[in-house]
C-alpha positions in Angstrom: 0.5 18.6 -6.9 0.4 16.5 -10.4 4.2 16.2 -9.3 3.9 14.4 -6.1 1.0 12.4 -7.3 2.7 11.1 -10.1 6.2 10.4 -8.6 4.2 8.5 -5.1 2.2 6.3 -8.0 4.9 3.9 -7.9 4.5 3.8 -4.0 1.0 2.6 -3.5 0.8 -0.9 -4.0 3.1 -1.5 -1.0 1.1 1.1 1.0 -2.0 -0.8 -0.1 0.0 -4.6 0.7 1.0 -2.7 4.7 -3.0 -1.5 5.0 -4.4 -5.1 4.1 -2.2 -7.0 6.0 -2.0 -5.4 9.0 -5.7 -4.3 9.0 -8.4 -7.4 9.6 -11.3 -7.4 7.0 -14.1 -5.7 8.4 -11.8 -3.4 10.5 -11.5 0.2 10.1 -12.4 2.2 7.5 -10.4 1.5 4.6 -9.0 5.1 4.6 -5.3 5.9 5.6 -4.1 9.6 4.9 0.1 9.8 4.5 1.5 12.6 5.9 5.0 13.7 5.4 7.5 16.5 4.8 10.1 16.0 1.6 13.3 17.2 2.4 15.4 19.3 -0.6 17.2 16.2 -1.7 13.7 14.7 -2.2 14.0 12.4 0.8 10.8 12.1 3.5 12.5 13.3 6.2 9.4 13.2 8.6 6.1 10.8 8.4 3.2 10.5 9.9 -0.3 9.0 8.9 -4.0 9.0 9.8 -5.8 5.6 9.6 -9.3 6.1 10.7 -11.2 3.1 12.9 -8.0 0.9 14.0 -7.3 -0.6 17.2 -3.9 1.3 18.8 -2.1 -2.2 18.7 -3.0 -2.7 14.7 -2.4 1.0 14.3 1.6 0.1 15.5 1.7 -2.6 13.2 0.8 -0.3 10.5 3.0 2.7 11.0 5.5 0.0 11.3 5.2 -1.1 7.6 4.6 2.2 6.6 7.4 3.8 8.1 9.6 1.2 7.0 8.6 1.8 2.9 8.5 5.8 3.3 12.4 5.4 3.9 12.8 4.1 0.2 10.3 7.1 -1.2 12.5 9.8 -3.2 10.7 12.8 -4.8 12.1 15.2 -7.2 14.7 18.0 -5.5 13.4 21.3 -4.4 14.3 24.3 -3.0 12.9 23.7 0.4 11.4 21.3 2.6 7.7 20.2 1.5 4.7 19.0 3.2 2.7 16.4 1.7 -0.7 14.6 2.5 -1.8 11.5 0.1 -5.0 10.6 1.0 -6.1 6.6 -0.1 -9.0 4.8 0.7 -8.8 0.9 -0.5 -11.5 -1.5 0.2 -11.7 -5.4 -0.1 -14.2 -7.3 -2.0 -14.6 -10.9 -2.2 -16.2 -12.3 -5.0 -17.5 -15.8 -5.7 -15.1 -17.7 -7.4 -12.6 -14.9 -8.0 -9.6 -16.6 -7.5 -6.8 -17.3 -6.8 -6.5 -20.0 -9.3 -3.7 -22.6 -9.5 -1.5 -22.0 -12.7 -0.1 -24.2 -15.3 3.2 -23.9 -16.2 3.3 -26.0 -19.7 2.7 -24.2 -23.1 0.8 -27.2 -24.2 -1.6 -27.0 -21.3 -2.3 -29.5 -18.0 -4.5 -31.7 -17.5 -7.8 -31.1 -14.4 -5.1 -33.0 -11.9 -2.5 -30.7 -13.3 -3.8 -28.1 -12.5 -5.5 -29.2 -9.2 -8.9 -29.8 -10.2 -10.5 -32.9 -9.3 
C-alpha cells in the first residue's frame, strides 16, 4: 500500500548502504525483496528477505545488516498483524571521474594543494 511505501521511504538508504556493502560489485543481481510481518503496535515482528544470485556466506552477512535495521522500522498501528514484501533492485555505476572529490572547507576557497590537486 501507498501507506507502507511511504512510511519504509525513510528506510531504504540503509537497506541500500547493507546491500552494497556486503554484496561485491559484479555479484548477484542487484535485487533484494524484504519480507516481513508488522505487528499491531507497528513493529516488524518477523523478517525475512530474498536476495537473488549471492553466495550463502555473503547472503549471512546480509540478513545480518538487515535484520539488524528492521528492528528500528515502526509502521503506523493496525488492527492486526500485516504482511509486507518491498521489492528493491539497486545497481552500481561507475563513472569516469565521478567522484568522490576532496572538499574545501574555507568560504573564501583553497588553493589546487588545498584541496589535493597537484
Amino acid at each position: 500500500s501507498k501507506e507502507l511505501i511511504s512510511s519504509f521511504a525513510p528506510h531504504v538508504d540503509g537497506v541500500r548502504t547493507c546491500y552494497l556493502r556486503h554484496v561485491a560489485a559484479g555479484k548477484g543481481t542487484g535485487e533484494v525483496r524484504l519480507e516481513f510481518i508488522i505487528a499491531p503496535d507497528g513493529k516488524v515482528a518477523k523478517f525475512g528477505f530474498v536476495a537473488p544470485g549471492i553466495a550463502a556466506g555473503t547472503n549471512k552477512k546480509l540478513g545480518r545488516c538487515l535484520s539488524s535495521l528492521s528492528a528500528a522500522w515502526v509502521f503506523p498501528a493496525r488492527r492486526g498483524y500485516t504482511s509486507a514484501i518491498l521489492p528493491y533492485k539497486f545497481q552500481r555505476t561507475v563513472v569516469p571521474g565521478g567522484g568522490p572529490y576532496p572538499g574545501c572547507p574555507s568560504k573564501k576557497g583553497c588553493s589546487r594543494d588545498q584541496r589535493g590537486e597537484k
